[in-house]
N, C-alpha and C positions, 0 to 999 in steps of 0.2 A: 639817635636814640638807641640802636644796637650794641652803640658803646659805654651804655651807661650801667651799673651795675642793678642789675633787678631789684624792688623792692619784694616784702615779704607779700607775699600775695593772699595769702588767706590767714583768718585771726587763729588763735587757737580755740577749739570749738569748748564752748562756755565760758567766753572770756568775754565776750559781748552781749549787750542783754535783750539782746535781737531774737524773735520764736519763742515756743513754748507750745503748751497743749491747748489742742482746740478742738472743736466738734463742730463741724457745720453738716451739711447736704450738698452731694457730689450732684455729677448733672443728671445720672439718671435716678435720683430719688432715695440713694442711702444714705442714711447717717454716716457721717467717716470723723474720726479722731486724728491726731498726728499720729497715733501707732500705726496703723492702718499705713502710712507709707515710710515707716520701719524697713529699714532695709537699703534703703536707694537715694543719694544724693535727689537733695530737692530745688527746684527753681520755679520761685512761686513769686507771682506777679499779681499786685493789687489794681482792680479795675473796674468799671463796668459797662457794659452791651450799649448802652447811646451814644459814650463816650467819640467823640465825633473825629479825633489825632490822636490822641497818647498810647490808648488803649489798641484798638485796631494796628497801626505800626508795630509795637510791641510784640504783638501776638504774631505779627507777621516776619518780625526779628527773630521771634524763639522758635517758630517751625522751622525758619531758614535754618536755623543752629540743627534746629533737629536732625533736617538731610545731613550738614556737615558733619554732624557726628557722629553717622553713619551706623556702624556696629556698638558704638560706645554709647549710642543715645538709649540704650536699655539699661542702663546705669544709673539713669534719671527719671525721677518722677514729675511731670510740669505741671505746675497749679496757678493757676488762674481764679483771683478769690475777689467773687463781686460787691463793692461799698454802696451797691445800690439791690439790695435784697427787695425792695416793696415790688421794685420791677423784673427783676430776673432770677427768676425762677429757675427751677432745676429743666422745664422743660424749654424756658428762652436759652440760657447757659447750654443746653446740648444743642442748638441748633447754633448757636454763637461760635465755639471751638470748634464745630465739629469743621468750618468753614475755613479754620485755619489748620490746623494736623488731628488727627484720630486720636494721635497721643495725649493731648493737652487734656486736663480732667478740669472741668468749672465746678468751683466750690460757691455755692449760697448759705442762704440759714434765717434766723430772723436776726431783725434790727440788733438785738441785745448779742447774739453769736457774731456777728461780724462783727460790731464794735469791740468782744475781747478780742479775738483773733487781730485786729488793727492796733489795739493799743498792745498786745506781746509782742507783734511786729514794730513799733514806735510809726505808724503807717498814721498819718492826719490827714481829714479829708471831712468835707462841709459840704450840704447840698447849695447850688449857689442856681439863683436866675440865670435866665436863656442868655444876657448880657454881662454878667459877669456881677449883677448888684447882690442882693443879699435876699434870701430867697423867705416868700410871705408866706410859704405854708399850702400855697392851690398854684397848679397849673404846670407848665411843663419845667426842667429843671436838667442842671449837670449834675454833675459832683465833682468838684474841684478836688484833687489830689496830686499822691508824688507820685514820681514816675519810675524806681527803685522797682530793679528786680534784684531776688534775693538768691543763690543761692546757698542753699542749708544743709549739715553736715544727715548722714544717715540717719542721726537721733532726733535730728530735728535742729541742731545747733548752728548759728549764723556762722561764717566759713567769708563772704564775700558778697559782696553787691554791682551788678552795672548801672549805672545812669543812664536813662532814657537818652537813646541813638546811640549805643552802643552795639557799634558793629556785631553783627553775626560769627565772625570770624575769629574775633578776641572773644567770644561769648565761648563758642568753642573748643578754643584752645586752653582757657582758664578751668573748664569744663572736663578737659582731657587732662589737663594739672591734677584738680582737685581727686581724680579718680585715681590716678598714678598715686598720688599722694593718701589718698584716706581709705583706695580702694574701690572695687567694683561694688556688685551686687553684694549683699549680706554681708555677712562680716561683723566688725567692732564698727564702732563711732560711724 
């Protein structure tokens, strides 16, 4: 693999029609828009707190990235955006992240704020029974989704994605790329 020639690793930011503007509720109870993390490459993961494998792992994959990146992990903003708003609240969501890094920010909102935030991310996801059937409306439930963590240019602009079990280390390193590449804190794009 070392000898193969690299491909290009990140899209050109607004060339993919991945992000955009959103408004939900961070986890301690403020309104936040995508300006609001203006500024700082973003890696933002679709989830929510029942979530019993994808989510948990995840979250445990992007703190791991966080030690590894050591001084450079202030470069980035982490978002963690819940598809299950009925249940996680801005006060379930701070007790959720807070479990996994300090840094990680849980975004919520109502029904209607998550679903745009999901569809500017092309992010699809269904409440589904305890079993995997199709869910009647009462009683306990998942939510079936992707497992795509995204990161996004300082504007907010799609840049790259991991695939669920994507190493900590290649999280990292493509993480150290895109900051080499687009930049640290502040700045353009």
């Amino acid at each position: 693999m070392a000898n193969q020639p690299k491909q290009e690793t990140f899209a050109e930011p607004g060339s993919v029609p991945i992000g955009g503007k959103f408004s939900l509720v961070d986890h301690t109870g403020e309104t936040v828009t995508n300006d609001d993390f203006a500024g700082k490459l973003r890696l933002v993961f679709f989830g929510f707190t029942n979530c019993p494998d994808i989510c948990p792992t995840t979250l445990a994959e992007i703190a791991r990235t966080i030690e590894l990146l050591k001084n450079d992990a202030d470069a980035v903003t982490y978002l963690f955006v819940s598809l299950d708003p009925e249940r996680d609240t801005p006060a379930v969501m701070a007790e959720y992240v807070k479990a996994f890094d300090e840094r990680i920010t849980g975004l919520t909102g109502t029904i209607d704020q998550v679903d745009a935030m999901a569809e500017t991310y092309r992010v699809a996801y269904e409440k589904v029974g305890m079993e995997g059937e199709a869910y009647q409306g009462s009683g306990e439930y998942l939510v079936s989704h992707q497992g795509n963590t995204y990161l996004m240019s300082k504007s907010g602009e799609y840049l790259t994605h991991f695939s669920y079990g994507t190493a900590p280390e290649e999280m990292a390193e493509t993480i150290r790329e895109a900051i080499a590449r687009f930049g640290g804190v502040g700045g353009e794009t």
